[in-house]
ZADOKOL-35527 format. One line per 2 residues: number of its first residue (from 1); their letters; for each residue y negated, z negated, x negated of N, C-alpha, C. Coordinates in Angstrom, 2 decimals, padded with zeros to 5 digits. Layout:
N
NUM> A> Y/Z/X/Y/Z/X/Y/Z/X; ...
// end
This chain:
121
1> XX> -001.04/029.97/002.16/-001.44/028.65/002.61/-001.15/027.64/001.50; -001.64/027.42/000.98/-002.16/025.72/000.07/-000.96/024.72/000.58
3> XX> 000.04/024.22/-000.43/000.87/023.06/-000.08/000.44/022.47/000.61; 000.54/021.15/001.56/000.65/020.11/001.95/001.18/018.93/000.74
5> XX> 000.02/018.20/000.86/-000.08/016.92/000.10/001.06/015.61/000.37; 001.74/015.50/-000.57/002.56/014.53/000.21/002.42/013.19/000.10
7> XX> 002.13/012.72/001.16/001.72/010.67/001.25/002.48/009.93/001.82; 002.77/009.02/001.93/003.49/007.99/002.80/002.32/006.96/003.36
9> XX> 002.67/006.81/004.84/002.40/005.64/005.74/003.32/004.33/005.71; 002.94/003.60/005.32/003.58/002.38/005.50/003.22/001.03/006.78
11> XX> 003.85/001.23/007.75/003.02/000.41/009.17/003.76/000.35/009.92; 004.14/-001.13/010.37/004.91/-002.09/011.08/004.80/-001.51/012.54
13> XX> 003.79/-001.53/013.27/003.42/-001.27/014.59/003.37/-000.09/014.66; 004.43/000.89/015.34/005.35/001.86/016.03/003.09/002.86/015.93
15> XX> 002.55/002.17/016.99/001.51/002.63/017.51/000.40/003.75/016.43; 000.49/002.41/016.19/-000.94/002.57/014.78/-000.42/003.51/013.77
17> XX> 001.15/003.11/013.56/001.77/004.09/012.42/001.80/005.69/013.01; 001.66/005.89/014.17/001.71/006.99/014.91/000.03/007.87/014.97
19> XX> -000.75/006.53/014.96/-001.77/007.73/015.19/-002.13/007.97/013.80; -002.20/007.35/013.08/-002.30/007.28/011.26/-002.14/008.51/010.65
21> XX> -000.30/008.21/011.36/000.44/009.99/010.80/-000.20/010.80/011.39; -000.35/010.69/012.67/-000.86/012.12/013.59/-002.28/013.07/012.81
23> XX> -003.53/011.77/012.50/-004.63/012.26/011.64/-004.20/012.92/010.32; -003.50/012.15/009.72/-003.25/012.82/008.30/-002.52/014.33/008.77
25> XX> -001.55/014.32/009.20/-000.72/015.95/009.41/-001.97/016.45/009.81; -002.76/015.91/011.16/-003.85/017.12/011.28/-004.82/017.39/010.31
27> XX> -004.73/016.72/009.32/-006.00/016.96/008.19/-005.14/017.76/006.82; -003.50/017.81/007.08/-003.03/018.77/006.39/-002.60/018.05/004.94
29> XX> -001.79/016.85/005.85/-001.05/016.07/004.33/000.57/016.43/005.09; 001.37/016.28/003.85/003.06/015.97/004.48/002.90/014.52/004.36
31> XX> 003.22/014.27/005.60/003.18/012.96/005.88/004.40/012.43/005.56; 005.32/011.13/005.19/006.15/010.15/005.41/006.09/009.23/005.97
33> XX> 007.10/008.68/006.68/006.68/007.62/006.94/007.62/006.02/006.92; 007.30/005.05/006.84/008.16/003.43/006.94/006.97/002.62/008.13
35> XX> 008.52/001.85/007.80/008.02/000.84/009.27/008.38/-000.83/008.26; 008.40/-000.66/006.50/008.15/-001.77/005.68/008.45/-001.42/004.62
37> XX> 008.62/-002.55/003.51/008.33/-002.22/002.13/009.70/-001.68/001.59; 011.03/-001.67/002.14/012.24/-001.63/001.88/012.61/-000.39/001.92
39> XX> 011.99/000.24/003.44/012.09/001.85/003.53/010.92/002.51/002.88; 009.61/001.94/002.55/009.11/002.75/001.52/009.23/003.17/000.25
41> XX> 009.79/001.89/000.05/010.44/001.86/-001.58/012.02/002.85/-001.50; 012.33/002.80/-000.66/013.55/004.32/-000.54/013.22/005.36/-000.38
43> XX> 011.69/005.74/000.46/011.38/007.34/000.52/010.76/007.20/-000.53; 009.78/006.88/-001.36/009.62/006.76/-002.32/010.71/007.46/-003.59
45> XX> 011.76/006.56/-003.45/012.70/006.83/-004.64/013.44/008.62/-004.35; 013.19/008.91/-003.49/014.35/010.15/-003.33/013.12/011.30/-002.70
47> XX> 011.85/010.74/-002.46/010.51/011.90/-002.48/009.83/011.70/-003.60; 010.15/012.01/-004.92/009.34/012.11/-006.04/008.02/012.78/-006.21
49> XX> 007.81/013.55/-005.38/005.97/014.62/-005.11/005.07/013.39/-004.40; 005.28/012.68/-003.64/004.49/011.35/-002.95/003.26/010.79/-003.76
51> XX> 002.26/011.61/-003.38/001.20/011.56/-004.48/000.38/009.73/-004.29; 000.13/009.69/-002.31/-000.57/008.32/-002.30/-000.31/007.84/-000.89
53> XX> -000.16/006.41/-001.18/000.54/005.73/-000.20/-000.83/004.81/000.53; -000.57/004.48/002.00/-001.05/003.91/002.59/-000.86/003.00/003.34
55> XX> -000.48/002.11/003.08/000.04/000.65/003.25/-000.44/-000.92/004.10; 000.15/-001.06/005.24/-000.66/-002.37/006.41/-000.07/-003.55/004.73
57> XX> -001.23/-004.96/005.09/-000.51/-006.16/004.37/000.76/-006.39/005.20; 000.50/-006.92/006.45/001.32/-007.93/006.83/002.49/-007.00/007.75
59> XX> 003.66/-007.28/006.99/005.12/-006.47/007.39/006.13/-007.18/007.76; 007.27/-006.93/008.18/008.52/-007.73/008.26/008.86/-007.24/007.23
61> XX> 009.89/-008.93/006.52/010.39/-008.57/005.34/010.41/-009.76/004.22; 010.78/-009.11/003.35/010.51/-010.14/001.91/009.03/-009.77/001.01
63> XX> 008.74/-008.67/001.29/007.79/-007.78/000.71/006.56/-007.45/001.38; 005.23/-007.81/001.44/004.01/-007.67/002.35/003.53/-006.68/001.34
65> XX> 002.70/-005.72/002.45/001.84/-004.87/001.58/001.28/-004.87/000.14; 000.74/-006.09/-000.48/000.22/-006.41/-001.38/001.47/-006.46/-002.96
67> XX> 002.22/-007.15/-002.54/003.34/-007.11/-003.58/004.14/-005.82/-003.60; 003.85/-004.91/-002.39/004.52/-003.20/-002.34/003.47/-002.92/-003.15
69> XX> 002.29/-002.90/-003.11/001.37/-001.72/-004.01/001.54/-002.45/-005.67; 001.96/-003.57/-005.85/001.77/-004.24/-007.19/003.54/-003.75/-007.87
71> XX> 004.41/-003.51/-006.96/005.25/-002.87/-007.35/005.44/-001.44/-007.66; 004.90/-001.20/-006.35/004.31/000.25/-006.50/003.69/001.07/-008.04
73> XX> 002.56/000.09/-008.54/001.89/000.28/-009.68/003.51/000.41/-010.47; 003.76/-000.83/-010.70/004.96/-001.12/-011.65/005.77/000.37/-011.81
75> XX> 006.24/000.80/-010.91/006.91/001.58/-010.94/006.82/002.72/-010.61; 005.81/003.49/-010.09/005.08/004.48/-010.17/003.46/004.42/-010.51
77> XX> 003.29/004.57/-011.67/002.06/003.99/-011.94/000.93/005.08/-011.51; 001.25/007.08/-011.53/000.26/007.66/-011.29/000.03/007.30/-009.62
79> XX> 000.73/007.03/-008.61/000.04/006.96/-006.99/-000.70/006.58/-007.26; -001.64/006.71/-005.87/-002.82/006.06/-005.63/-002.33/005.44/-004.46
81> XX> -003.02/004.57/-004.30/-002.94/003.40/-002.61/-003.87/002.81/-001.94; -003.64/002.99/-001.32/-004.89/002.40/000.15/-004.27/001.03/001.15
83> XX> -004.62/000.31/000.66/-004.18/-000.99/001.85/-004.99/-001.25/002.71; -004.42/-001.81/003.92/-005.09/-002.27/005.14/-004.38/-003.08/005.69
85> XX> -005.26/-003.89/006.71/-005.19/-005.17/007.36/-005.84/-005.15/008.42; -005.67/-005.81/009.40/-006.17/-006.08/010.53/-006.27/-007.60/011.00
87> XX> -005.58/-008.66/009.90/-005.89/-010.20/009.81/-006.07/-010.38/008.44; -006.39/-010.02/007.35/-006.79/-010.30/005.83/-008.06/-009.60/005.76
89> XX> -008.53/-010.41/005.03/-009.59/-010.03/004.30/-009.37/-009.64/002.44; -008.73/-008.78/002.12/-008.17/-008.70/000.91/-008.94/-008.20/-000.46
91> XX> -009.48/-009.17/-001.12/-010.46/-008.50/-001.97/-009.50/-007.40/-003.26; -010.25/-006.75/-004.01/-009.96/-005.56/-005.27/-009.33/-006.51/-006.27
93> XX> -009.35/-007.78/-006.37/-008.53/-008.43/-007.62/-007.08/-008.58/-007.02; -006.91/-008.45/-005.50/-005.40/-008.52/-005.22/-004.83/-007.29/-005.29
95> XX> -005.31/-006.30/-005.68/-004.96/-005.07/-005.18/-004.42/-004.09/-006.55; -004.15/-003.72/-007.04/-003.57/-002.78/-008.44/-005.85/-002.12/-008.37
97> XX> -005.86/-001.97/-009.69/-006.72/-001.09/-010.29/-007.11/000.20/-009.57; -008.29/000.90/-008.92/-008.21/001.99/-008.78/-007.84/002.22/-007.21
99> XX> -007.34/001.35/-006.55/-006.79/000.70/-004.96/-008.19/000.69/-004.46; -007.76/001.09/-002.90/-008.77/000.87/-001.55/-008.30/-000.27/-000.64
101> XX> -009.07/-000.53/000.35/-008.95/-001.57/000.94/-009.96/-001.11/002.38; -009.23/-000.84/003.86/-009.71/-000.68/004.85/-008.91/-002.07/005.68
103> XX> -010.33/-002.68/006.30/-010.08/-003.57/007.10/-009.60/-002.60/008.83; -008.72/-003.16/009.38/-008.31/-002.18/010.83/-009.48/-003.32/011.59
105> XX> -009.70/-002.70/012.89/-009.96/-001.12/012.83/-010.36/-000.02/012.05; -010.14/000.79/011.19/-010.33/002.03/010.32/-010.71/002.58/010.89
107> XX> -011.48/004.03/010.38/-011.95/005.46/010.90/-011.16/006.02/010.27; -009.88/006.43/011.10/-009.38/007.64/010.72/-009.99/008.85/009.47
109> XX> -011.24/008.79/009.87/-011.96/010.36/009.18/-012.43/009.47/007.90; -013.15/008.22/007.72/-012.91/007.43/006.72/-011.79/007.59/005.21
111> XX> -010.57/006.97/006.15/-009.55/007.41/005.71/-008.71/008.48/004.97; -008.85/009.56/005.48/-008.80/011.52/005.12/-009.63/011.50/004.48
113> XX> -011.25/011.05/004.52/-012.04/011.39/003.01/-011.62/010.85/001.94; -011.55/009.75/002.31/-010.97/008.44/001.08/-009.68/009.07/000.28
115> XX> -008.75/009.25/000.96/-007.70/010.18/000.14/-007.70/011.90/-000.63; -008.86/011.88/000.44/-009.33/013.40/-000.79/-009.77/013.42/-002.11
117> XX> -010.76/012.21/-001.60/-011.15/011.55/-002.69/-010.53/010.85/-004.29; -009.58/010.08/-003.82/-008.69/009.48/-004.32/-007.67/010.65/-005.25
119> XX> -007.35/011.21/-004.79/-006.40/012.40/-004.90/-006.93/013.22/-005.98; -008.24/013.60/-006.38/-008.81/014.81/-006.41/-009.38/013.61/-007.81
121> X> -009.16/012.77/-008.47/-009.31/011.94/-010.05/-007.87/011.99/-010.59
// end
């Protein structure tokens, strides 16, 4: 059996972060997961295989989605990242180079292509 891909979820709302993970494990990623930019930036630091992260903007915190993926770049520059929102409209100049951008509601299956995709450059 073929590793499992390892990604992190990054998502405030218990819910959404739940069904997120649930699609990805069933599409056969190792999932991680945070509930903001503080615990991503810690699984992050101590899961070094974490190929691509998927990240809401708006979090509790000092840190909103947008300044996690611009750090993110900073400091792990090969990930890839996918941001989403469900009150922004966030265009590709806020976003690191090479970054996605799903407005919520998402398609799950959207999503799983998009990271195959992503993954597989």
């Amino acid at each position: 059996m073929p590793s499992r891909i390892p990604v992190l979820v990054v998502e405030d709302e218990p819910i959404l972060r739940f069904d997120i993970v649930d699609t990805l494990n069933d599409a056969g990623f190792h999932v991680h997961e945070a509930g903001n930019a503080t615990e991503a930036i810690e699984i992050l630091t101590q899961n070094t295989g974490i190929r691509l992260v998927f990240t809401d903007v708006d979090m509790p915190g000092g840190m909103d989605g947008i300044k996690l993926a611009a750090y993110i770049l900073d400091r792990w520059p090969p990930l890839k990242i996918i941001v989403t929102s469900g009150y922004r409209k966030v265009t590709l100049e806020e976003i690191p180079a090479e970054s996605c951008f799903f407005s919520k509601p998402y398609d799950p299956a959207q999503i799983v292509s998009t990271m195959h995709r992503m993954l597989a450059n």
